[in-house]
NUTIVEX-963111 format. One record per residue (C-alpha): residue in three letters; x, y, z. Coordinates in nm, 4 decimals. Layout:
BEGIN
<rec code="ALA" east="X" north="Y" up="Z"/>
...
This chain:
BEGIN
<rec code="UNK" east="0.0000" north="0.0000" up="0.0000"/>
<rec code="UNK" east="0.1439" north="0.3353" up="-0.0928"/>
<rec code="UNK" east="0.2001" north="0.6164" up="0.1660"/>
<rec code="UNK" east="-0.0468" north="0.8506" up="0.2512"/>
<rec code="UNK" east="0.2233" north="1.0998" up="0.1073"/>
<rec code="UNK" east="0.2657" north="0.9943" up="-0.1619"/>
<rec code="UNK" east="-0.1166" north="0.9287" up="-0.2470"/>
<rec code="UNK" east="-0.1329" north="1.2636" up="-0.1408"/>
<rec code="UNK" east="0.1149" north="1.4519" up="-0.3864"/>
<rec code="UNK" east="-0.0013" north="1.2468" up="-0.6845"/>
<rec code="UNK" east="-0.3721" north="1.3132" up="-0.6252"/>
<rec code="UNK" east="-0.1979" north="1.7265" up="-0.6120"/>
<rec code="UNK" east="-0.0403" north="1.6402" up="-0.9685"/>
<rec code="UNK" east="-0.3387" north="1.5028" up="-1.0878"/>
<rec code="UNK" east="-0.5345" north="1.7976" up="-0.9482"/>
<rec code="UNK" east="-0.3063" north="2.0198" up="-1.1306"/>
<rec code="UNK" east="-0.3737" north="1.9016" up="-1.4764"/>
<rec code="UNK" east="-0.0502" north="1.6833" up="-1.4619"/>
<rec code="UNK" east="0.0249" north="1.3808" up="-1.6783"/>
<rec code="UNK" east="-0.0219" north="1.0302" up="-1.5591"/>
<rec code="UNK" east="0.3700" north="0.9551" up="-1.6024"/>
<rec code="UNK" east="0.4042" north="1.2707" up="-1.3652"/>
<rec code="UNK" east="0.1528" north="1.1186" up="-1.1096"/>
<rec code="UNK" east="0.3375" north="0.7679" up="-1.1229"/>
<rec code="UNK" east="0.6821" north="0.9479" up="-1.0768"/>
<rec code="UNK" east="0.6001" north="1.0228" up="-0.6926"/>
<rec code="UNK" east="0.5152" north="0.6487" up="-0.6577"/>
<rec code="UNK" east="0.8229" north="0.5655" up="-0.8580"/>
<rec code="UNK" east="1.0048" north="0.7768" up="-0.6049"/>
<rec code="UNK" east="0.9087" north="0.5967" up="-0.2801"/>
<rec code="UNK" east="0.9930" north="0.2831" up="-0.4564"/>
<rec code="UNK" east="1.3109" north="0.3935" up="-0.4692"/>
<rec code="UNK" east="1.3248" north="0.5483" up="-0.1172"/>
<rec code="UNK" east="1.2561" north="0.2050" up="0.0151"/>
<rec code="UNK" east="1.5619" north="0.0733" up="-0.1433"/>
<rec code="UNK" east="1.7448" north="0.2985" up="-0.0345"/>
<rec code="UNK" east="1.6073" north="0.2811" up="0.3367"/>
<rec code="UNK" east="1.6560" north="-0.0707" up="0.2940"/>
<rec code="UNK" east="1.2904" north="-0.1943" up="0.3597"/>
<rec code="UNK" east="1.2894" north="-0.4009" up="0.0675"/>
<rec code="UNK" east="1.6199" north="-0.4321" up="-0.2259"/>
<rec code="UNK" east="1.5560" north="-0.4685" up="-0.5901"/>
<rec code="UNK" east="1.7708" north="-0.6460" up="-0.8411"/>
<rec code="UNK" east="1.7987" north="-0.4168" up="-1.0894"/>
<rec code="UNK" east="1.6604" north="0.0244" up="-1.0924"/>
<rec code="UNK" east="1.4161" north="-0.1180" up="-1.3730"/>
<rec code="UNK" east="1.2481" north="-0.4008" up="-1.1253"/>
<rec code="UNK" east="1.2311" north="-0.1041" up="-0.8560"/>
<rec code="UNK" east="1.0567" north="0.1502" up="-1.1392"/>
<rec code="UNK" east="0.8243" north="-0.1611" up="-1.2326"/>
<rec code="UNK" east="0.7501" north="-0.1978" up="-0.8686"/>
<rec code="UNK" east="0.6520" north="0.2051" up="-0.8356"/>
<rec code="UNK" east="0.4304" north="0.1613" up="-1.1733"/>
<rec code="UNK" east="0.2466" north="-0.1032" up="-1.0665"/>
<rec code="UNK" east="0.1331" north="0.0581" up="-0.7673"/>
<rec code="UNK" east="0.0695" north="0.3536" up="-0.8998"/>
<rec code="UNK" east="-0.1953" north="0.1784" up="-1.1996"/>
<rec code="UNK" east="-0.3442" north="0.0133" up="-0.8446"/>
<rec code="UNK" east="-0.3661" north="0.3267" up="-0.6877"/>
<rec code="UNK" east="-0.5682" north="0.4822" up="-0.9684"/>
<rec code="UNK" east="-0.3292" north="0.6593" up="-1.2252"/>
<rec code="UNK" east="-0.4566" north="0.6571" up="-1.5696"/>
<rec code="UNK" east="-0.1098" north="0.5021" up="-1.6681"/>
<rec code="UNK" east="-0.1557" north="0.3025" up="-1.9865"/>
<rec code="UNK" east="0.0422" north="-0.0442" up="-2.0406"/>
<rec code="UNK" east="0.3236" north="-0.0571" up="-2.2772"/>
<rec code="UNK" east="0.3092" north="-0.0486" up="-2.6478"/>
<rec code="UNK" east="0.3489" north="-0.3819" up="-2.8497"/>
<rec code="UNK" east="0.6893" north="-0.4542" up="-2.8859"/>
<rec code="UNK" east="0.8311" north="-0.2369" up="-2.6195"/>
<rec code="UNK" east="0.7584" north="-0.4634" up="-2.3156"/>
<rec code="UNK" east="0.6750" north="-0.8786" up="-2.2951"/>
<rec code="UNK" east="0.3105" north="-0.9948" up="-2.3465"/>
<rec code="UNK" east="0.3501" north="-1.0725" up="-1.9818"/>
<rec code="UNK" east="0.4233" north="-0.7428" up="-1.8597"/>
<rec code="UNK" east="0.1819" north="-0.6003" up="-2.0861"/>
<rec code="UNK" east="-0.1082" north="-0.8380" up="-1.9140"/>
<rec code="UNK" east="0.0227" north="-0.7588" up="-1.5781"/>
<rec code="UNK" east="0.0232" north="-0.3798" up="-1.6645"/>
<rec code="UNK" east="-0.3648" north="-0.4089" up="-1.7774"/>
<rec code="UNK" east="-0.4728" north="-0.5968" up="-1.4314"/>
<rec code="UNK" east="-0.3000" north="-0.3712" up="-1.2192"/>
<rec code="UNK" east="-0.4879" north="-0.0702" up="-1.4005"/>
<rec code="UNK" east="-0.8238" north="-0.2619" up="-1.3558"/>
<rec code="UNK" east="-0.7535" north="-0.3078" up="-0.9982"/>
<rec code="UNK" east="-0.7232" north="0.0299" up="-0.9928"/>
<rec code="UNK" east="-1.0261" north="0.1550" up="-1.1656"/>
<rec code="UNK" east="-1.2450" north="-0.1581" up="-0.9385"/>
<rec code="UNK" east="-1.1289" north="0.0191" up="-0.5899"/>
<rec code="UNK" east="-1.0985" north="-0.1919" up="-0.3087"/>
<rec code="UNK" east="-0.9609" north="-0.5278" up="-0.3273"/>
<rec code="UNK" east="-0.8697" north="-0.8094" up="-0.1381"/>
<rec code="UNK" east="-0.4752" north="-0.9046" up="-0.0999"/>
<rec code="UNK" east="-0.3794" north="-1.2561" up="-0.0734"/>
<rec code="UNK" east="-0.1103" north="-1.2391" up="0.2741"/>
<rec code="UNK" east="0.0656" north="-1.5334" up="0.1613"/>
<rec code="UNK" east="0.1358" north="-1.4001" up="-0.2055"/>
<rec code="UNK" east="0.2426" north="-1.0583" up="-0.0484"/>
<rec code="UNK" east="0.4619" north="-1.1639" up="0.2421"/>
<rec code="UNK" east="0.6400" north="-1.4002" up="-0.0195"/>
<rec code="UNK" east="0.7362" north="-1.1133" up="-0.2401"/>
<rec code="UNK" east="0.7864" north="-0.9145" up="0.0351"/>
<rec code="UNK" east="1.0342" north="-1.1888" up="0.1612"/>
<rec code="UNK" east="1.2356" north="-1.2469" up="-0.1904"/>
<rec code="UNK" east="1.2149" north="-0.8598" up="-0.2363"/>
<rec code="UNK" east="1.4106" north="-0.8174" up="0.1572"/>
<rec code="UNK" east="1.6921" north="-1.0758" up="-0.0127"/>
<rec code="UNK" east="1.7815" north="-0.8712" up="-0.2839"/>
<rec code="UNK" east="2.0464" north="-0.5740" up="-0.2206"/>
<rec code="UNK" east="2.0052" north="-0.1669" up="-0.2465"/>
<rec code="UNK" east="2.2580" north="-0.1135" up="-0.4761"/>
<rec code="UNK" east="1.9557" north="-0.0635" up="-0.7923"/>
<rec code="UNK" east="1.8482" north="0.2724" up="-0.6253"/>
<rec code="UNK" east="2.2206" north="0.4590" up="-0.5713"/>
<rec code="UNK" east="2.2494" north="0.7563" up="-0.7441"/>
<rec code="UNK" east="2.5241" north="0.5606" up="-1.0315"/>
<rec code="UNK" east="2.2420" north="0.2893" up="-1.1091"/>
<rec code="UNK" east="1.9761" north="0.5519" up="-1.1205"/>
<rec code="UNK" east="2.2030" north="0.7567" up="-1.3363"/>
<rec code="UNK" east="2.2955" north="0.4576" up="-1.5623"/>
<rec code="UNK" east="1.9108" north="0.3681" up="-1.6598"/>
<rec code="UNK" east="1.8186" north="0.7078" up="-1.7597"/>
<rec code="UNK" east="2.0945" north="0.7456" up="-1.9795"/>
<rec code="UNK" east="1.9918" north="0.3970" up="-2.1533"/>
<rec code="UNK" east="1.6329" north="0.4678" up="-2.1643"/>
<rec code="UNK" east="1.7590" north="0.8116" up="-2.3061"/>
<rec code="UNK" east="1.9434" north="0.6186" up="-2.5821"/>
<rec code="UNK" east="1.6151" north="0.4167" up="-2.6599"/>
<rec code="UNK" east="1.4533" north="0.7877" up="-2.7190"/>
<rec code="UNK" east="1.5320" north="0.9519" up="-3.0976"/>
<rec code="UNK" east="1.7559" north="1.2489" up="-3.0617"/>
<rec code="UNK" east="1.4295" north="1.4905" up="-3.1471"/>
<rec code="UNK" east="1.2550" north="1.3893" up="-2.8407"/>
<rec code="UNK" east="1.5733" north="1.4166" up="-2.6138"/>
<rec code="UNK" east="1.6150" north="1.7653" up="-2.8071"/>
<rec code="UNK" east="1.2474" north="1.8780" up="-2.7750"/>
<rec code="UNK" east="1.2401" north="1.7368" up="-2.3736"/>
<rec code="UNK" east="1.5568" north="1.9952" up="-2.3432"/>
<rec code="UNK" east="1.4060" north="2.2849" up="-2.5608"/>
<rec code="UNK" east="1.0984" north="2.2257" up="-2.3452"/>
<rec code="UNK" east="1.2848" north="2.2457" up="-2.0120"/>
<rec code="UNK" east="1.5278" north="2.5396" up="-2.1158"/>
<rec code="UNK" east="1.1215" north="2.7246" up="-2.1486"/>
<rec code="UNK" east="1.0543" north="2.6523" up="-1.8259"/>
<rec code="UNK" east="1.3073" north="2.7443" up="-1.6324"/>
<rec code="UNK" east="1.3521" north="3.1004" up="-1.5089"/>
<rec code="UNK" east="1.6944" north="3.2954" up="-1.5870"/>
<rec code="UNK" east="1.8034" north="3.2301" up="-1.2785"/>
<rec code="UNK" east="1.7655" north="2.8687" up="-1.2915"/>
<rec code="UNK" east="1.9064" north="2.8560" up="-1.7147"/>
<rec code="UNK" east="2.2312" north="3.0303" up="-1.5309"/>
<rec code="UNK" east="2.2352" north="2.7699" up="-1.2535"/>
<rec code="UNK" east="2.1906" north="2.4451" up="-1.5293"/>
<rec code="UNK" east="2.4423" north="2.6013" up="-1.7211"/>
<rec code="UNK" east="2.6976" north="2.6810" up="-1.4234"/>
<rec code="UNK" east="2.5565" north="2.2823" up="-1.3538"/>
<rec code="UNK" east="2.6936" north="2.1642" up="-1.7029"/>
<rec code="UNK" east="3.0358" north="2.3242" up="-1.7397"/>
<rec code="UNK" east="3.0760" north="2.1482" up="-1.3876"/>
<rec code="UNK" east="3.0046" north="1.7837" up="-1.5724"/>
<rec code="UNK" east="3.1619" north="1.8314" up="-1.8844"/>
<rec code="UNK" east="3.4821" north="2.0188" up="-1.6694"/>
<rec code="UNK" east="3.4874" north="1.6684" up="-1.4594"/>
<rec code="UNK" east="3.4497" north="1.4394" up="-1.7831"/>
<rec code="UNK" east="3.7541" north="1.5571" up="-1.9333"/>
């Protein structure tokens, strides 16, 4: 079950005319705030993002499964219950089922959420992106920001690029 918190800043997002990616982000991020806390681990950043998505299509979010071709017909199935859970509202939990993945979840390690893993899988799902969507996704964010913040993501990438070389 998510956190109240959490519920609570996605139902803002929502509220606000956000998208449904936006809304799953905040479950997303206390997915990953639990590997890092160590409640549960995660064997890879993806199983932890899955994890966060799921939730969030049982908690409500209009998040539509993957495309054809971009994710397993399993996924995709599993993707379509979780949103139908969602839309039905209450449901009954088997304990067993949950305190088994609960268990095999506690086994795995915390090293999916550090800030190098995290860092790794957006660059790759990046890559997967055509370079006029990464393009657009920056022109779009340079529009938003204020001066003060262009001046601060600039100072931010002379700092990278100064440590890459």
């Amino acid at each position: 079950m998510p956190e109240p918190r959490t519920m609570r800043r996605a139902t803002e997002k929502k509220r606000r005319g956000r998208s449904p990616s936006t809304q799953a982000g905040e479950f997303v991020r206390e997915e990953i705030h639990h590997v890092r806390e160590g409640v549960h681990g995660a064997r890879s950043t993806k199983q932890a993002i899955a994890i966060g998505l799921s939730k969030a299509r049982r908690a409500g979010v209009d998040l539509p499964p993957p495309k054809q071709g971009t994710a397993s017909l399993e996924t995709r199935r599993h993707a379509e219950h979780d949103a139908e859970v969602g839309h039905a509202g209450r449901h009954e939990k088997s304990r067993s089922r949950s305190r088994a993945t609960f268990r095999a979840l506690q086994r795995e390690g915390t090293e999916a959420a550090s800030s190098g893993a995290l860092s790794r899988q957006a660059r790759k799902a990046a890559q997967r992106r055509p370079a006029s969507a990464r393009s657009a996704a920056a022109r779009k964010g340079a529009r938003t920001k204020s001066r003060s913040g262009r001046s601060a993501a600039a100072r931010k990438g002379a700092r990278s690029r100064a440590r890459a070389s």
